[in-house]
N, C-alpha and C positions, 0 to 999 in steps of 0.2 A: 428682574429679568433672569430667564434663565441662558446656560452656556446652549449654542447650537449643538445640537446631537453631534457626533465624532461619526463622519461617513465612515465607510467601508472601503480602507485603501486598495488600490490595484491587485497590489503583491496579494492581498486575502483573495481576494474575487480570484485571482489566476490561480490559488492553492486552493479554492474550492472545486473550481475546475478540474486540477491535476489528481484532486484526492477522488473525484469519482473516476478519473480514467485510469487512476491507481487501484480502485477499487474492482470495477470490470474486468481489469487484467487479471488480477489477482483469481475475479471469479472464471474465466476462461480458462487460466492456466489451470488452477484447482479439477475443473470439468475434464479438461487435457487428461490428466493425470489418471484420475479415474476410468476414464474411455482406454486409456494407455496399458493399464495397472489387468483391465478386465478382456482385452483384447490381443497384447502380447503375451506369448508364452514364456515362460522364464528361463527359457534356453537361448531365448533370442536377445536377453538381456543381462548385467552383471547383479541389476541387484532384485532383491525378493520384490516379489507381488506386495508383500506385508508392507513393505517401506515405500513402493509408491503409493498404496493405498492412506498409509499416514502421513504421507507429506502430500497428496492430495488433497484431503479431508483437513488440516494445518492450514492449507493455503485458501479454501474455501473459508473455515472461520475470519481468517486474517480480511479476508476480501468483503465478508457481509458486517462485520465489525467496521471497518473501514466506511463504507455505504450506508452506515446506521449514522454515525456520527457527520457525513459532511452538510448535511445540510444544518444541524446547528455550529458548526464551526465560521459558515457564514451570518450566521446570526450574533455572532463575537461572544460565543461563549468560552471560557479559557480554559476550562474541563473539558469541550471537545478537542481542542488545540494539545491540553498532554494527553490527550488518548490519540488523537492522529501521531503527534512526536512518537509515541511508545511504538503504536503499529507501524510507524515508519522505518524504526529501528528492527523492528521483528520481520519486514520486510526485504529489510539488507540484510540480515543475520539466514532468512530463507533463500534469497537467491543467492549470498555466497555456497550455501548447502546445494541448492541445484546446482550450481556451475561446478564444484569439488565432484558431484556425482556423475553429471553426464558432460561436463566440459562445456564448449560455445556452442555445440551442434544441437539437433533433434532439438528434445524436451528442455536446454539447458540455454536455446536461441536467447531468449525473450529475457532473459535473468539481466543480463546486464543493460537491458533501458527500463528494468523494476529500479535498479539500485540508482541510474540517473534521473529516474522519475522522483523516488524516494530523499535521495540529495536535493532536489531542489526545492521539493515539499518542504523540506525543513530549514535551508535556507530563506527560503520566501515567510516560512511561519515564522522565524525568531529576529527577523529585521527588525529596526527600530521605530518604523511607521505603524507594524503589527504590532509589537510591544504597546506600542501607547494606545490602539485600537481594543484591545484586549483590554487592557489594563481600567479603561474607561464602561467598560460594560459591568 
């Protein structure tokens, strides 16, 4: 006889969830940026066109990377699992960068429920029901 297959605990299913709404964010704000970057004049703002155009284009990789890997991360692969950990980290490491630039207001809103989004991604991935989930695939 063989073992029953190891379901797919909660905590995955609601971080596969979170990683594509982390992932769409990522791609809206990115879009933002560049609509922002090609639209404002740069009198009407502190920093260069150049650097919202790079942290636009930054936040767009981070968002299609992110949306390439969730759907095998619910498939319990543990390679998608440290590539969501990583992009999760490069996620908080980017909205502390937007919130240091534009503060809570305008383009700098949405940064801090990236970084509560991003926390709980990676609490929910390194539980111990996910560990054994992983661990068995």
């Amino acid at each position: 006889m063989s073992a029953a297959p190891l379901t797919r605990p909660g905590s995955v299913t609601v971080v596969v969830v979170l990683v594509w709404i982390s992932a769409i964010l990522q791609l809206l704000v990115g879009v933002l940026l560049l609509v922002v970057a090609a639209t404002v004049g740069t009198a009407d703002i502190d920093v260069a066109r150049g650097v919202i155009v790079a942290v636009g284009i930054f936040t767009l990789v981070i968002g299609l990377l992110t949306a390439a890997v969730a759907s095998r991360l619910g498939k319990g692969g543990n390679g998608a699992r440290i590539i969501v950990t990583v992009l999760e980290v490069l996620q908080i490491v980017g909205a502390i960068t937007t919130l240091s630039v534009y503060g809570t207001t305008g383009a700098g809103s949405g940064a801090i429920g990236n970084i509560a989004i991003a926390v709980i991604i990676l609490a929910l991935l390194w539980n111990n029901r996910a560990n054994e989930f992983f661990a068995r695939r």
